[in-house]
C-alpha positions in Angstrom: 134.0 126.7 109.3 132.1 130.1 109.1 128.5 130.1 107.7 130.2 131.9 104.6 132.1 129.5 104.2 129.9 126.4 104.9 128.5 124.8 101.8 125.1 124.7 100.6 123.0 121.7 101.9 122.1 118.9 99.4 118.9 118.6 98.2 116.7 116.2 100.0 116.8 113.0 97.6 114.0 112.8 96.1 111.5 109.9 97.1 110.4 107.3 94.7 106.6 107.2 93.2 104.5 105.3 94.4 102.3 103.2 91.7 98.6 103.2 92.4 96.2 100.4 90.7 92.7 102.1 91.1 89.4 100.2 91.0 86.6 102.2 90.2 84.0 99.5 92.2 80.5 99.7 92.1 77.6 97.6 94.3 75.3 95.5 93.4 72.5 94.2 95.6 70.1 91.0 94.0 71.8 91.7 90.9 70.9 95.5 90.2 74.2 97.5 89.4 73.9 100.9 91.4 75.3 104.1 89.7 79.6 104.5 90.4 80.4 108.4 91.4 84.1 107.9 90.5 85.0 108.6 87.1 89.1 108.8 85.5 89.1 112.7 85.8 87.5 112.6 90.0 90.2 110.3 90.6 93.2 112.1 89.1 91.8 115.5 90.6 92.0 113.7 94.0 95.6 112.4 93.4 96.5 115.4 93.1 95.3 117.0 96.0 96.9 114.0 97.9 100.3 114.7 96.3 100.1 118.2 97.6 99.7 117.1 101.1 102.4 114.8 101.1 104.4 116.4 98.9 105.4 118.3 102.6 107.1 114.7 103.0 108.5 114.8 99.4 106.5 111.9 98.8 104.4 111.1 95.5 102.2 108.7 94.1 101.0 107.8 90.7 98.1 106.3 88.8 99.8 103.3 87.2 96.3 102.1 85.8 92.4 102.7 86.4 89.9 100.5 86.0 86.5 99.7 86.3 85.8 96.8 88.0 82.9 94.6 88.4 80.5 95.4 90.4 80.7 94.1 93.8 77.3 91.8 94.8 76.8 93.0 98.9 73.6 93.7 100.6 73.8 97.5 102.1 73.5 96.1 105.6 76.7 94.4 104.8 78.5 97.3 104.1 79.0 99.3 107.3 81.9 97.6 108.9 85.0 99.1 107.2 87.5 96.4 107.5 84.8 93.5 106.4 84.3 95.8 103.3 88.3 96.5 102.8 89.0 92.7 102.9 85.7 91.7 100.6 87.5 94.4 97.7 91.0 93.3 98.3 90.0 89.7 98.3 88.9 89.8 94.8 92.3 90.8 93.5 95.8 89.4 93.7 98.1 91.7 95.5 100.6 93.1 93.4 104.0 95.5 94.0 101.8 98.7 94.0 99.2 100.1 95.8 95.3 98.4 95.3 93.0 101.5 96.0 89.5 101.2 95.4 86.9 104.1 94.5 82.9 103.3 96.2 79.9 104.8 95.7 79.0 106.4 99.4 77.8 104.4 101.9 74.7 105.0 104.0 76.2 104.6 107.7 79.3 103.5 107.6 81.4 106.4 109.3 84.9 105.9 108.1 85.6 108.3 104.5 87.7 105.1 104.1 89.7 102.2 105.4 93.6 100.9 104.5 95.8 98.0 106.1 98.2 100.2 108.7 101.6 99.7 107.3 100.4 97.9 104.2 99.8 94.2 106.2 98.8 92.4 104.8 98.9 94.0 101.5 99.1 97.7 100.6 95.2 98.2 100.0 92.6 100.0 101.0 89.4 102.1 99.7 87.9 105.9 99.7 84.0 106.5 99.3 83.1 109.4 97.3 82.1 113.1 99.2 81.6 115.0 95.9 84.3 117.7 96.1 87.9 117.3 94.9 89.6 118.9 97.7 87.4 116.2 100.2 87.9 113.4 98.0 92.1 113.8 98.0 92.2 114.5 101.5 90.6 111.2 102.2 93.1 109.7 99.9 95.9 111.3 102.0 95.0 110.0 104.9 94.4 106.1 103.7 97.7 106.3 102.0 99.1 107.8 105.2 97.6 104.0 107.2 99.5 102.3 104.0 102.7 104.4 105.4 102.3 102.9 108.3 100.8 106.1 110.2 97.8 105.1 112.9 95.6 108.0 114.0 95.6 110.9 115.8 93.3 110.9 119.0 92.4 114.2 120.2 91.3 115.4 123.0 88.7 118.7 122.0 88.5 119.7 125.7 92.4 120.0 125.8 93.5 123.4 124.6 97.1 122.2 124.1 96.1 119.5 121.9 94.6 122.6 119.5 97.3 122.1 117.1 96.5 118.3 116.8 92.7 119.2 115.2 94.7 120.1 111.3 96.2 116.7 111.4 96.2 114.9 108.6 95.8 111.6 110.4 93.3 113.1 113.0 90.2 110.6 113.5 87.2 111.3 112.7 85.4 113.6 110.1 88.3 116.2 109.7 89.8 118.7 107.1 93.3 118.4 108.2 96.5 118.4 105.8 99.3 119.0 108.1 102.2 116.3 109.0 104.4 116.4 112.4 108.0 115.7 111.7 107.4 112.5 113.1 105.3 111.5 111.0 106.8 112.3 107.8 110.0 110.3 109.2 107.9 107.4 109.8 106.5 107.4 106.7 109.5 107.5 104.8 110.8 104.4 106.7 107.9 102.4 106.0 107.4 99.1 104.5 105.8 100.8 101.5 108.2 103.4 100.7 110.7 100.5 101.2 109.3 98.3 98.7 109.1 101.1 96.0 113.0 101.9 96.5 113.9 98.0 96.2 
């Protein structure tokens, strides 16, 4: 067959949406409430910068419900170790068939923008401090939701100049501005335990 003659390729099928549950969380310390950054309108301007990155992967996600939730009592001292503070927040809720994804205040030296359960295990959780910007705020989203798709991080190495490409990573660890997806990656996320739970 002649590439005249060849016919067109079908359109990729499209992926299904992913259903977010967001909790809006703020701290409390000896019973004092502190102020909550998030609001409805930061949180839907950062879903949509997500969606833009991983739209490269024809995958979307969407805000099935946003809530404030009650504030969570915790010493600051408590709150640097990122997977104590993602299973304190998920612990209060019972998982659900979406995605639990909870919105802090920032917090004074803890160095992860966030922290999610890698391929969604135990549940498909995780949470996002705030940075102030919508562009920073979504990218952090992208690349939690990218743990919940069961993608670990990049490691690179600066010194090596062949691993230059490997710094606009999405998934790159660290403090990082990267969007982009290998191949591989988009492929493993679309086989994931999350994307397979949404198609079921």
């Amino acid at each position: 067959m002649t590439a005249a003659n060849r016919p067109p390729p079908l359109p990729e099928k499209r992926m299904p949406s992913i259903s977010l549950k967001i909790y809006m969380t703020p701290f409390a310390e000896k019973g004092a409430t502190e102020d909550q950054k998030w609001s409805r309108d930061a949180a839907n301007e950062a879903l949509a910068v997500a969606n833009s990155i991983w739209s490269k992967a024809n995958i979307a996600f969407v805000i099935a419900d946003c809530v404030m939730d009650k504030p969570l009592e915790m010493a600051k001292s408590d709150r640097t170790d990122d997977r104590r503070l993602l299973d304190v927040l998920s612990l209060r809720h019972t998982p659900e068939k979406l995605v639990h994804l909870f919105l802090i205040s920032p917090v004074q030296n803890l160095p992860a923008g966030g922290c999610s359960y890698l391929d969604s295990d135990p549940e498909p959780a995780g949470f996002v401090q705030w940075y102030g910007a919508g562009v920073a705020n979504g990218r952090v989203w992208a690349h939690e939701l990218g743990h919940l798709l069961s993608l670990d991080h990049v490691d690179v190495d600066y010194s090596d100049q062949r691993q230059a490409a490997l710094r606009s990573n999405l998934m790159t660890r660290g403090l990082s501005v990267g969007t982009d997806l290998t191949a591989g990656q988009i492929g493993k996320a679309k086989s994931s335990k999350l994307i397979n739970q949404f198609q079921s």
